[in-house]
TIZA-519925 format. One record per residue (C-alpha): x, y, z; residue in one letter. Coordinates in Angstrom, 1 decimal. Each point is the difference from the previous one (the first is absolute). Layout:
<pavos>
(pavo (X; Y; Z); A)
...
</pavos>
This chain:
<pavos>
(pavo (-19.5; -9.3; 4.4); X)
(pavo (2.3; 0.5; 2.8); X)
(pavo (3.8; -0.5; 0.2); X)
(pavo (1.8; -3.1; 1.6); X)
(pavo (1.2; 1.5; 2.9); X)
(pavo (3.6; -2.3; -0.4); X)
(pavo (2.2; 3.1; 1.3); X)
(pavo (0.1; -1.1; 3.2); X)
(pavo (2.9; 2.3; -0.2); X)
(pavo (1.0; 2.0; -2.4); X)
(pavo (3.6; 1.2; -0.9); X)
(pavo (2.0; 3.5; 1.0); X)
(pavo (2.9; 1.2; -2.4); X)
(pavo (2.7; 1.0; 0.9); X)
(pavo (2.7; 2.3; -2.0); X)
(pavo (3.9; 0.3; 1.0); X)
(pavo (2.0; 2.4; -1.7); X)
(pavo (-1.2; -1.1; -3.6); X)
(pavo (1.3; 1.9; -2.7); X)
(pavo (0.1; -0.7; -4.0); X)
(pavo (2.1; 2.1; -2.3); X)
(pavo (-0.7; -0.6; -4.1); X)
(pavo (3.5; 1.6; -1.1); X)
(pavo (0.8; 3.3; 1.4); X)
(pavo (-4.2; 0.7; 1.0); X)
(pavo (-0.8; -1.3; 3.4); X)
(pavo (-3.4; -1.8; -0.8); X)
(pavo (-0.8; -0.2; 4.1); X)
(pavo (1.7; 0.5; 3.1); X)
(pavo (-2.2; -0.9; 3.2); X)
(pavo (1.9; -0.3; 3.3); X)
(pavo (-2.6; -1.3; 1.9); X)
(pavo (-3.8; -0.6; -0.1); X)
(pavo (-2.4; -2.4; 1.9); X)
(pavo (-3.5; -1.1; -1.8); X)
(pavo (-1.9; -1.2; 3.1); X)
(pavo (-2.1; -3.2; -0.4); X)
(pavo (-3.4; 0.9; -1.6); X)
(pavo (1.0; 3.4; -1.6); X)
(pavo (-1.9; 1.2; -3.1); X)
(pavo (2.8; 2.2; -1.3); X)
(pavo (-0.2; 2.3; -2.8); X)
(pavo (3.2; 1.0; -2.4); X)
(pavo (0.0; 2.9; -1.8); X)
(pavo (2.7; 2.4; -2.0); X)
(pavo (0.7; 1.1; -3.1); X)
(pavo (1.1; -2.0; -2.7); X)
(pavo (3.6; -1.1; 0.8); X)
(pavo (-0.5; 0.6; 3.4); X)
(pavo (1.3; -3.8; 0.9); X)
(pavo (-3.8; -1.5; 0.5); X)
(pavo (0.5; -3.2; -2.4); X)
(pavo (3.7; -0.3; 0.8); X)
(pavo (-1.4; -0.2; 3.8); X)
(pavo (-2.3; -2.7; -0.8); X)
(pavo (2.2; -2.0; -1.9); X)
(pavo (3.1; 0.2; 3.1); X)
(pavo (-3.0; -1.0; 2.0); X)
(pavo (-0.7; -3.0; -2.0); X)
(pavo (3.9; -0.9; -0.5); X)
(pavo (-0.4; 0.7; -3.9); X)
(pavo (2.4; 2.1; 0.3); X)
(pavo (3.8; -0.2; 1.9); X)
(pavo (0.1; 2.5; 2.2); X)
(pavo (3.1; 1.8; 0.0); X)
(pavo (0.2; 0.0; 3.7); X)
(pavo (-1.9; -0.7; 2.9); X)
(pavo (-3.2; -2.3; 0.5); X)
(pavo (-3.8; -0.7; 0.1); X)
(pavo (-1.5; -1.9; 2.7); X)
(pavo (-3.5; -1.4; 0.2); X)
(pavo (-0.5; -1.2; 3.3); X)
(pavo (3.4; -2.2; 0.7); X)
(pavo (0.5; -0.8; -3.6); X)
(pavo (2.7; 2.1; -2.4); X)
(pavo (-1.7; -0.1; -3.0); X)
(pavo (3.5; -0.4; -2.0); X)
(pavo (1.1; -2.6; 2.1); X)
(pavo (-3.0; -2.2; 0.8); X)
(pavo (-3.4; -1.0; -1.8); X)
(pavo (-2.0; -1.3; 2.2); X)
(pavo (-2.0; 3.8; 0.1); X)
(pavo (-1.0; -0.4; -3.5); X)
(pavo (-2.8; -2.4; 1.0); X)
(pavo (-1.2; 2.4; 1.6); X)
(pavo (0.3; 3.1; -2.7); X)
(pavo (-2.2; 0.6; -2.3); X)
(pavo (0.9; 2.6; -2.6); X)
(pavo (-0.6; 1.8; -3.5); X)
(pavo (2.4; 2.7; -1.7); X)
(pavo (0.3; 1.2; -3.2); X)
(pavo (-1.8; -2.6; -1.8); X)
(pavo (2.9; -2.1; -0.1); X)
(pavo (-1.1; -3.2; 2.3); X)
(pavo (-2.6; -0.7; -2.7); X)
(pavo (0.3; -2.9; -3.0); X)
(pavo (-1.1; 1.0; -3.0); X)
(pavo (-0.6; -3.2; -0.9); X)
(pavo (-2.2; -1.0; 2.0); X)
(pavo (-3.7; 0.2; 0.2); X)
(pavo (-1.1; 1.5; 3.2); X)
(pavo (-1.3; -3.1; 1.7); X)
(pavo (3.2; -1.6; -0.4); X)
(pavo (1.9; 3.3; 1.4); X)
(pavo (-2.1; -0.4; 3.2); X)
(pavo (0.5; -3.7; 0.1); X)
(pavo (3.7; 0.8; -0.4); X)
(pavo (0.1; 2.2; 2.6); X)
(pavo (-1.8; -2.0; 2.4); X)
(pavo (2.0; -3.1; -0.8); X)
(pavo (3.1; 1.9; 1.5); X)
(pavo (-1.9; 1.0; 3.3); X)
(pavo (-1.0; -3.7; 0.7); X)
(pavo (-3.8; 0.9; -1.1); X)
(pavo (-2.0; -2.6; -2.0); X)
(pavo (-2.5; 0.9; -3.1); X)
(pavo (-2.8; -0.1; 2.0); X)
(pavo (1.5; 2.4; 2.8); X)
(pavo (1.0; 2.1; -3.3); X)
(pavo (-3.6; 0.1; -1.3); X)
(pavo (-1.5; 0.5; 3.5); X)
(pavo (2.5; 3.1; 0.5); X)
(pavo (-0.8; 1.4; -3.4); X)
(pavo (-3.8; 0.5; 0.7); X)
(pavo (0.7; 2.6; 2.5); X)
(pavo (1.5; 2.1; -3.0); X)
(pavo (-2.9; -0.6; -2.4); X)
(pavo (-1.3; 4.0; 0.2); X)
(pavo (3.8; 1.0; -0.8); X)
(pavo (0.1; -3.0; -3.1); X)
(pavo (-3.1; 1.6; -1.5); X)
(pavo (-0.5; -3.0; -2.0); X)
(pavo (3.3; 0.8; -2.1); X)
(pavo (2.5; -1.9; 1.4); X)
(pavo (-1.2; -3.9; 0.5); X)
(pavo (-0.9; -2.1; -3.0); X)
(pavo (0.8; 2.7; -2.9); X)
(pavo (2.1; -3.3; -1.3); X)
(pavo (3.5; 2.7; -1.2); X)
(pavo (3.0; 0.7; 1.3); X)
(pavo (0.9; 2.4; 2.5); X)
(pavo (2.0; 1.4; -2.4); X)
(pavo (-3.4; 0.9; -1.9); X)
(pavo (-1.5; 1.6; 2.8); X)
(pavo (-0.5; 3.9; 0.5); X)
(pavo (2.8; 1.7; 2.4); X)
(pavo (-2.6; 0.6; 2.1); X)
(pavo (-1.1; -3.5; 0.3); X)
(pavo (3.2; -0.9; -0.2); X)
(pavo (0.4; 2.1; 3.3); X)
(pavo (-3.0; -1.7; 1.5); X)
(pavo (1.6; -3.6; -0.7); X)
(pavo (3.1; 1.0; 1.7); X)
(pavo (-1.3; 1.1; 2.8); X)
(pavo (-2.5; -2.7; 0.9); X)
(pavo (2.8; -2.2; -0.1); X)
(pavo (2.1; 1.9; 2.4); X)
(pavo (-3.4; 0.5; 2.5); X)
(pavo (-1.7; -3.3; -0.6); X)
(pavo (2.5; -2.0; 2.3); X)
(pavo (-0.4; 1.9; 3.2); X)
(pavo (3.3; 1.0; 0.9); X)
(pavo (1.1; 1.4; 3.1); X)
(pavo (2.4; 2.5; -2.1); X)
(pavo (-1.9; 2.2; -3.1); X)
(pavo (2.0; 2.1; -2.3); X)
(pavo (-1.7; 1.7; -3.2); X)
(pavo (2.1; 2.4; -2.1); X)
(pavo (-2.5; 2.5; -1.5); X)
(pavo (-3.3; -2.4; 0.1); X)
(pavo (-2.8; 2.6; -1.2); X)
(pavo (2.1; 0.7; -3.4); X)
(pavo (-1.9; -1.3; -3.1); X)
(pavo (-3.1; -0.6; 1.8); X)
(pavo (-3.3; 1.8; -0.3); X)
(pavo (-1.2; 2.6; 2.9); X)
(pavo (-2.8; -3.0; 1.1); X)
(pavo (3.0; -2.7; 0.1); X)
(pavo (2.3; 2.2; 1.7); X)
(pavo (-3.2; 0.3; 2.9); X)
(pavo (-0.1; -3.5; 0.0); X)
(pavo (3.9; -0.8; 1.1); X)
(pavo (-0.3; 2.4; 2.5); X)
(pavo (-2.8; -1.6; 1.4); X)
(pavo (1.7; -3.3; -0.1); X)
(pavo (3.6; 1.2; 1.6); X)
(pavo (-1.8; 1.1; 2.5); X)
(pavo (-1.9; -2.7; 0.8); X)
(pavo (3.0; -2.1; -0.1); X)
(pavo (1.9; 2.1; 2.3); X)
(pavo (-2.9; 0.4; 2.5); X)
(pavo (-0.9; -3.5; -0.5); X)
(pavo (3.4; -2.1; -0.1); X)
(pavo (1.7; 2.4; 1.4); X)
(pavo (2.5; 0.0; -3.0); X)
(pavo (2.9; 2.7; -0.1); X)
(pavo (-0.4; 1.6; -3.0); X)
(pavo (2.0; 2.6; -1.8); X)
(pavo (-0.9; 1.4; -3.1); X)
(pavo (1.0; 2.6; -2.6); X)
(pavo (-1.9; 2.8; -2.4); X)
(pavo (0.0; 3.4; -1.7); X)
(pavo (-3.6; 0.1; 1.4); X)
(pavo (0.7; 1.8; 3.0); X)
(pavo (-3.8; -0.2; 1.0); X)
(pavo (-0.4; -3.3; -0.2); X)
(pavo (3.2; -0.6; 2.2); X)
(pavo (-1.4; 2.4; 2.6); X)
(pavo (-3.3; -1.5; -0.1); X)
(pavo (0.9; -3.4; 0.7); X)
(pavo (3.4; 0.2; 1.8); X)
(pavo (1.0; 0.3; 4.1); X)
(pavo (3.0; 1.2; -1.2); X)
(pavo (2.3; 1.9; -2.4); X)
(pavo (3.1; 0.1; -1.3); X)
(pavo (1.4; 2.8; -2.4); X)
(pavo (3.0; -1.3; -2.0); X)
(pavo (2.3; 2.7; -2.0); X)
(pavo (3.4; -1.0; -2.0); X)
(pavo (-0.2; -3.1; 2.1); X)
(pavo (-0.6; 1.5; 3.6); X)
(pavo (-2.5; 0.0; 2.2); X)
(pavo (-0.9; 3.6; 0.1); X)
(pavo (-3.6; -0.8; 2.3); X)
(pavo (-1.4; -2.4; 2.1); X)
(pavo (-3.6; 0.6; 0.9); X)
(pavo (-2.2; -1.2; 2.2); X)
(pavo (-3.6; 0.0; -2.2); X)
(pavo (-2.3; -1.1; 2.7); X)
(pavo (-1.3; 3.1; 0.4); X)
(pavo (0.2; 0.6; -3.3); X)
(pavo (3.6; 2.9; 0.7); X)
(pavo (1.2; -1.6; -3.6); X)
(pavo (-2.1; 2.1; -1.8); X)
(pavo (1.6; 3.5; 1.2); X)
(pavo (3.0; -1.0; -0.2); X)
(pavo (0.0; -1.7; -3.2); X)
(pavo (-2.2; 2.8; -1.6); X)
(pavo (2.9; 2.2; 0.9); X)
(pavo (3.0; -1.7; -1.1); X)
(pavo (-1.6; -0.2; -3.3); X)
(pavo (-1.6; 3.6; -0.5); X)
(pavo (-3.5; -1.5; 0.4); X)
(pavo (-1.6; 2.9; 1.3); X)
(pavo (1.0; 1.9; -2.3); X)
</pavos>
């Protein structure tokens, strides 16, 4: 099934001079970067490198010690009309255990204006990724597996076609033929919709496979930003981390 194209445009982000300290240990510090419309950005770094604390600035979870984040013409600490158009998963935390699944995705669609029918329409595109484990199991999401878990999550960030994407570390907890699967389907979104998308991993392969672009966070810099369409991430990245080794 094919994608509603309803990007007629999608989103760029913007970053000003953002920077987050947590006590004395600067968490990021990103003078400026520009996330063109319809990017597929990949985030990588070793842990504490500043990746989730990036994601959350983005998504004004966190107060920025200075500077902004702009998507489009919207500050995202200041305004919220760019939420309805972000759709986003990190660390397991948007999720209610209480809920059953069906009644997360209805939750979620509820707050982006969809009805239950455009809920279960959007849901049969992710049927392959479900596996038959996720709909009518009748138990908590709290009862689920992390790794469906992980799946629940992130339908519920993809499923309302936003023009703004942002997955922290979406292949973790799910098996190799799942972790196929969503990088399938973030693809076809951002070919399809156009979406900008950024997300995070560990998995430096899957990142190069699927990404146009790459940035390489370290103690909250950005030490790299590479251009993957011709695949360049891979050198570069296979260096930095003693790869050929």
């Amino acid at each position: 099934m094919a994608l509603e194209n309803l990007n007629k445009n999608s989103m760029e982000i913007y970053i000003n001079n953002l920077s987050k300290k947590f006590g004395e240990k600067t968490a990021l510090s990103i003078s400026e970067l520009k996330i063109e419309s319809g990017d597929l950005v990949g985030v990588v770094g070793n842990n504490g490198a500043g990746k989730t604390t990036m994601f959350r600035l983005l998504l004004d979870l966190l107060k920025a010690d200075s500077g902004n984040v702009m998507f489009d013409n919207y500050n995202v600490a200041k305004q919220d009309e760019w939420k309805l158009n972000t759709g986003s998963y990190i660390e397991g935390r948007f999720l209610i255990d209480f809920f059953y699944p069906e009644e997360y995705f209805y939750f979620v669609g509820n707050a982006y204006g969809l009805s239950k029918k455009e809920v279960d329409d959007r849901l049969i595109m992710y049927q392959s990724f479900m596996n038959d484990e996720i709909l009518k199991q009748n138990k908590y999401i709290k009862h689920f597996s992390a790794g469906n878990k992980q799946k629940i999550g992130i339908i519920g960030a993809m499923m309302i076609n936003s023009k703004i994407l942002i997955l922290d570390e979406p292949f973790n907890f799910l098996d190799p033929t799942s972790q196929l699967v969503i990088k399938k389907m973030l693809q076809k979104m951002n070919e399809e919709l156009g979406t900008t998308i950024l997300i995070s991993s560990h998995n430096l392969q899957h990142i190069m496979d699927i990404s146009s672009r790459v940035l390489l966070l370290e103690k909250g810099l950005i030490l790299k930003d590479i251009d993957n369409k011709d695949d360049e991430a891979k050198l570069e990245l296979d260096n930095y981390f003693d790869l050929n080794e």
